[in-house]
N, C-alpha and C positions, 0 to 999 in steps of 0.2 A: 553399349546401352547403359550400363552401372556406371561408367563414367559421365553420360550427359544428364543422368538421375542424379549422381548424386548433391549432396548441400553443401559438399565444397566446390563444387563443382560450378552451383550457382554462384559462389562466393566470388571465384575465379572470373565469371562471366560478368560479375559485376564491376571489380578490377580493371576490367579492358574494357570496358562502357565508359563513354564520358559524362560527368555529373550533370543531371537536366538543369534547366535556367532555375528552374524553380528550388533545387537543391544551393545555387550559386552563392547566396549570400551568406548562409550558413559553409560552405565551403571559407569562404574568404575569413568569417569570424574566427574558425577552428584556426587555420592560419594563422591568425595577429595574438589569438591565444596561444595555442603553441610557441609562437615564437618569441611571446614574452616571458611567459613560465620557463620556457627551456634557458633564456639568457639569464633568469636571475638564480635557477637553479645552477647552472653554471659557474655564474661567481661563488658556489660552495666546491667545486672541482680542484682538490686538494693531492689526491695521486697521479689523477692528467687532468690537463685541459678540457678535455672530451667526456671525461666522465666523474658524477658523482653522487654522493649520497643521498641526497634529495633531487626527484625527479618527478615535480608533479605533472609533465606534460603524455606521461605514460597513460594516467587514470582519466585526463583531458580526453584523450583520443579516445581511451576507452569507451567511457560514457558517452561521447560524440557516438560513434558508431553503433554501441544500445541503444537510442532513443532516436537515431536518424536516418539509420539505415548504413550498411555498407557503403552507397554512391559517396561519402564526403570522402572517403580516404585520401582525396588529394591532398586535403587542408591540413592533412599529416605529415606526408611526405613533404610539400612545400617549406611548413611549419619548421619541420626539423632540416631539411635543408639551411634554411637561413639562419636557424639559429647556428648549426656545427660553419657555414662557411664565415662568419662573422667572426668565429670564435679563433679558430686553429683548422690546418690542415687545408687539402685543396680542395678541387673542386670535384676529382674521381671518389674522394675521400668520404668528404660531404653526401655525395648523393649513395655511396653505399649504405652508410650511417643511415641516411633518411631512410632509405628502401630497408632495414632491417627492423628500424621503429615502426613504419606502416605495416610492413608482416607481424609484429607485435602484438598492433591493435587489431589486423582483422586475424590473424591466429585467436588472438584472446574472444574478441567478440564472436566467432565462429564457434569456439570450447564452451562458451557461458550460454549462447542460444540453445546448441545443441542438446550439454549436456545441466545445464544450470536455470535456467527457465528463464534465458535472455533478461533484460532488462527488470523482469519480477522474479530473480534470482534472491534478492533481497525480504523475501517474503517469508522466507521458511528457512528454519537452522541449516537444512541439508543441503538446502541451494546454496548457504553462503561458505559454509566449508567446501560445496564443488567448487564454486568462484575463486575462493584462498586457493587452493590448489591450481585448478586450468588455469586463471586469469593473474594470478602474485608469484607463483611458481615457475609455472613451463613455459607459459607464450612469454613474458618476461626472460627468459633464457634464449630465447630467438634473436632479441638485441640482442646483450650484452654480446653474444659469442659472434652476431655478426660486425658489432662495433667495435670489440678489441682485436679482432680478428683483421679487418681493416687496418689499423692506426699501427697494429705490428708490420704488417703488409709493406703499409705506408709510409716506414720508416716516423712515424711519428709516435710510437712508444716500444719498449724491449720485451722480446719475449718473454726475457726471465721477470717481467713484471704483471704476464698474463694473468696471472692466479689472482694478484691481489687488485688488477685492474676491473677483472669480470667480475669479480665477487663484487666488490663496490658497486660495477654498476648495474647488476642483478637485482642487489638489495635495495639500489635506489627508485630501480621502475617497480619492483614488488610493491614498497612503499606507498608509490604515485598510486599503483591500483589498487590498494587495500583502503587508502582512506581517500583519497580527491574524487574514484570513479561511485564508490557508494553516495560523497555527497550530493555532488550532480546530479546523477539518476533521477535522486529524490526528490530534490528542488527543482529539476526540470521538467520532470513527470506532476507536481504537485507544492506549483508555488507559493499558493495559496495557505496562509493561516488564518482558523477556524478556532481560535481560542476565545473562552471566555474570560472576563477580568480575572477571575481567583488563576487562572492559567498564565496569564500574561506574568503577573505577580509572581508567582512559581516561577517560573522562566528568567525572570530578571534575578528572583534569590540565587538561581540555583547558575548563571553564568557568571554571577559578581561572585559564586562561594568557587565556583572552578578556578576564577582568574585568580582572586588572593590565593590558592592554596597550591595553585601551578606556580605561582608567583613565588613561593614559600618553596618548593622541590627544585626548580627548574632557574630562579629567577633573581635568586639573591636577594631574597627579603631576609634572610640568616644572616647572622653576623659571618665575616669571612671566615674566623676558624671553624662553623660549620655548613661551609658551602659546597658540600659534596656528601652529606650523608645520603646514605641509603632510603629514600623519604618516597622512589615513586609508586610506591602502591598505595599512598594515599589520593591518587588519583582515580578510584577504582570506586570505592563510593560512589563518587559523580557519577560516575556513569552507569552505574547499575539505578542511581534516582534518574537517568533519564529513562532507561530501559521501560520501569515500570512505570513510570509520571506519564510520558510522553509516545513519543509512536519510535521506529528506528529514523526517521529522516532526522529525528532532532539528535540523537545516537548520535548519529554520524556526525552532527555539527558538533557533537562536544568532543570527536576525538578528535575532530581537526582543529579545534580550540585548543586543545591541551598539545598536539604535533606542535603548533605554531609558536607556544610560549616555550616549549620545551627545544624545540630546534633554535629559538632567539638566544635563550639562556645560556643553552649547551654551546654554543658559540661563542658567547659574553666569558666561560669559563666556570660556570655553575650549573650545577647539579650532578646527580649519580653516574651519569654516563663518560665523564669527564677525561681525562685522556690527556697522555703529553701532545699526540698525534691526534690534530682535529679530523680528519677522515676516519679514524676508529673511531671517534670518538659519536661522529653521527653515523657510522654502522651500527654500532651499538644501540644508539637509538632507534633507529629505524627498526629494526629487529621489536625492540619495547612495543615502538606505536603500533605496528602493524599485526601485532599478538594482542595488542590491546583492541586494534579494530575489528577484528575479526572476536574474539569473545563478549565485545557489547553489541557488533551487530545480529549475534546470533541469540546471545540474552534476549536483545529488545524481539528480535522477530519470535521466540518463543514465547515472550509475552504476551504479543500480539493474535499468535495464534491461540494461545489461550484467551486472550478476549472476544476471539473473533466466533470462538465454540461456544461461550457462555452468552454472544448474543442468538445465537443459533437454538442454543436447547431453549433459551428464554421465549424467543418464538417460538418451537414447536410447542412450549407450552402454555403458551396463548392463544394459539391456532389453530385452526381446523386445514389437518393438512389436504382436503381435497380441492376445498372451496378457495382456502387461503382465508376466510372470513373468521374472528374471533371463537375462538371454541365456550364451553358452557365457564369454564373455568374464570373464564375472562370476563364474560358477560354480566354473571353474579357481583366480581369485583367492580367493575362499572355501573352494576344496577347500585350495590351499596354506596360508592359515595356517590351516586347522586340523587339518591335517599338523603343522606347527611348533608348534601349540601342544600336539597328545595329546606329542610327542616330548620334550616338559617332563615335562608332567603323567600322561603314559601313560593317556587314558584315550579308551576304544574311541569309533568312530562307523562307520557304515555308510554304504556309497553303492547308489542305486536306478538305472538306467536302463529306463526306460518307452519301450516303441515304439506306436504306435498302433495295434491290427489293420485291415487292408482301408483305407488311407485314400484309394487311389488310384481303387477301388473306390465309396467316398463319394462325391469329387471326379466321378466319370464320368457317375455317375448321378444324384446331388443338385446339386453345381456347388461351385464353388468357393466361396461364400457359406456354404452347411450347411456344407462342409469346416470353413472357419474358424471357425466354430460348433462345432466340434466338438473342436476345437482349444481354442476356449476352457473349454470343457467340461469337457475332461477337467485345465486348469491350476484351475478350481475346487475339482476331488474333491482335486487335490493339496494344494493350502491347507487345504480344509477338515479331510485328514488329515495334516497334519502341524502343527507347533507353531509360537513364533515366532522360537525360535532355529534352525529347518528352515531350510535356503534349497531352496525351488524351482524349474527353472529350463527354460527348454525350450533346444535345442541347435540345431533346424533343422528343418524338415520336419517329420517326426511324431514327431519325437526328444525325448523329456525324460527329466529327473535329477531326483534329492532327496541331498541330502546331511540325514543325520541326526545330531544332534550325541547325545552321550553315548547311545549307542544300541548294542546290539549285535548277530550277526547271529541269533538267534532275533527280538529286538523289531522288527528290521527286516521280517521274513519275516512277522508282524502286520500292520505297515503298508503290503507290499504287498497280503496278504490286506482290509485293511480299504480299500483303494483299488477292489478288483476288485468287493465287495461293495457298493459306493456305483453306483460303475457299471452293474453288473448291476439295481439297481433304479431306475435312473435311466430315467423312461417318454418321455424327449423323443427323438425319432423325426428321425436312425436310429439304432437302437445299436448299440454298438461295442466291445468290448472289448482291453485291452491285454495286452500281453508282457511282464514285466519279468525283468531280473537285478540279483544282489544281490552287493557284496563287501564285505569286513567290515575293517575297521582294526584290529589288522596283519595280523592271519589270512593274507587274503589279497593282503597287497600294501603296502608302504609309501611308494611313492612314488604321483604322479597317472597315470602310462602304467598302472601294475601293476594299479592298482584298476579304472580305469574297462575297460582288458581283461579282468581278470577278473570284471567285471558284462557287459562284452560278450558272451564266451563264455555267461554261464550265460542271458543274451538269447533269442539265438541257437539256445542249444538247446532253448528255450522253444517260438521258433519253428518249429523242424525237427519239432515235437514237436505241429506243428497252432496255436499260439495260445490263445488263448480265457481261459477264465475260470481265476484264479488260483488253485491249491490247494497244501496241502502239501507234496503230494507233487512238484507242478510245479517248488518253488523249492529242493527240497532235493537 
């Protein structure tokens, strides 16, 4: 029974499913992906044929199966079959190879769901360090050892070159997943930019400052007697201005910005990483980029979650957490400028204050659950009668407002009218009716004390006058 419960279990059961038509096209794409990535990562296969330092078709798969579900993993396997038989070796050879990179990506994708918060791994610092670990680490240790494990097999490499064959290709699919499977996620989950011009701007400064100064470490803009200092931490800048500039999706595109100048360069025969032996020499990098993507994608997500708490207490402290409707706080700032703004333009608004009839009443007899029900109730009829330059707002207890913009105090004396009449035919049990008073800009009052007392008064005398259902003659 623990076996057909468990999620690897579905994982498994997915595996030996055939992908539906509807999965089909996106199977085919991973495919042509895959097997283009893996051919040109290939031409960097400097220790074998079979294996090397650069592997972005690991983080391809990856993020395939985050954002589509386990069903594509064919377009894995096919993927890296074509690219390994094209390359070297046969065809028993091949399909082991493939069958170790598909256990790769659904090992990885199973480790990141489980224990990393699947595809919104990327959200929070802790997730992205479980991902470094489960998804750059362990599942990547799945290939390497079933791929050099084969090719030794296979007579198509030496034992005694296991150590430095796996290590290569370990670090190359860790690579693939630390920076190819974050970009993707991001831009596939969220292709869409949302930026304003002064952002766009920013964006352009800050990819032309990456390119010159990647171009400057990595790129042979140095004169050749210093085309290998020690220069790439000045890389690091960058990408803390995206952390805090931008969101992590743009993160990720500048580490892959900086991977890509720095793996062209390091190859060309410049920058720090450099080496007589070009396989060390893009180990070494790889190791850089992928410590580097891992502390901006964790920077940016902790900045994010920091923005994401400061829009949060900013609402609770604008809102009435029962109703959801603006609290007093909010109200006042709203009633002032648009004080400051008729005092330009002269032109009128009214304010409402609503008291709830009998709430204590409610409360005693239904409980404080129907109360807040009832509460929220009557913040509906308000939205629903007013507009959306209206703010509505409740003030405490059974106290709410409306400020109504270009409004004057006949159209107002309407919208209380049209509020009591919603109420009144509202059949949810128990009903209730309100109290309101109205003051009119400037009529009655040009400051916030003038108005909201004199909508107090005319409340009040609502009140004294029994409550109930709004007329006329009640508000006039």
């Amino acid at each position: 029974m623990f076996l057909k419960s468990s999620p690897w279990s579905r994982v498994c059961a997915t595996m030996t499913s055939s992908p539906s038509l509807r999965k089909l096209p996106a199977v085919l794409l991973l495919t042509v992906s895959y097997l283009i990535a893996g051919k040109l990562g290939l031409r960097l296969a400097f220790v074998n044929p079979s294996a090397t330092a650069v592997w972005a078709p690991t983080g391809i798969a990856l993020a395939a199966l985050l954002v589509l579900g386990y069903q594509v993993w064919p377009g894995v396997f096919l993927g890296a079959f074509l690219a390994n038989i094209t390359t070297a070796g046969s065809v028993a050879t091949s399909a082991s190879i493939a069958a170790g990179n598909t256990l790769e990506a659904l090992a990885g994708c199973y480790l990141v769901n489980r224990f990393a918060g699947g595809y919104k791994a990327f959200s929070r610092a802790q997730d992205i360090f479980r991902f470094a670990a489960l998804a750059g680490l362990v599942s990547t240790a799945i290939s390497a050892t079933f791929g050099v494990t084969t090719l030794c097999l296979g007579g198509f490499a030496r034992w005694s070159e296991y150590g430095a064959i796996w290590s290569t290709w370990w670090l190359g699919d860790a690579g693939g997943a630390l920076v190819i499977a974050p970009l993707l996620v991001f831009w596939l989950r969220n292709p869409r930019l949302r930026w304003n011009r002064t952002q766009v701007a920013e964006a352009v400064i800050l990819l032309t400052s990456i390119f010159l100064v990647a171009q400057n470490v990595f790129g042979g803009f140095y004169p050749a007697s210093t085309r290998n200092y020690p220069l790439e931490f000045l890389c690091i800048p960058f990408l803390i201005w995206a952390a805090f500039r931008f969101s992590p999706r743009e993160t990720a595109t500048v580490v892959f910005v900086i991977a890509g100048i720095a793996i062209s360069g390091t190859l060309a025969g410049f920058g720090p990483f450099v080496r007589s032996d070009k396989n060390e020499s893009l180990v070494l990098l790889q190791v850089y980029v992928s410590v580097l993507a891992v502390i901006g994608l964790a920077l940016a997500a902790l900045v994010s979650e920091r923005k994401e708490i400061e829009r949060k207490l900013q609402r609770l402290a604008a809102t009435d957490p029962v109703t959801g409707l603006a609290n007093y706080r909010r109200f006042t700032e709203v009633l002032t400028e648009e004080i400051n703004r008729s005092q330009r333009t002269g032109s009128p608004f009214a304010v409402l204050l609503l008291d709830l009839d009998g709430m204590k009443r409610i409360n005693d007899r239904h409980g404080h659950l129907v109360g807040n029900r009832a509460l929220s109730r009557l913040s509906e009829v308000l939205q629903s009668c007013g507009r959306n330059i209206d703010t509505a707002a409740r003030f405490g207890g059974d106290e709410f407002s409306m400020l109504l913009l270009e409004t004057d105090g006949t159209a107002a004396r309407q919208v209380a009218m049209r509020i009591s009449e919603r109420l009144a035919a509202d059949q949810e049990v128990p009903t209730f009716t309100v109290s309101i008073g109205i003051s009119a800009y400037p009529s009655d009052g040009e400051t916030i004390e003038s108005l909201l007392e004199a909508a107090d008064r005319a409340l009040y005398q609502m009140k004294r006058g029994g409550g109930g259902a709004v007329t006329e003659e009640s508000l006039s």
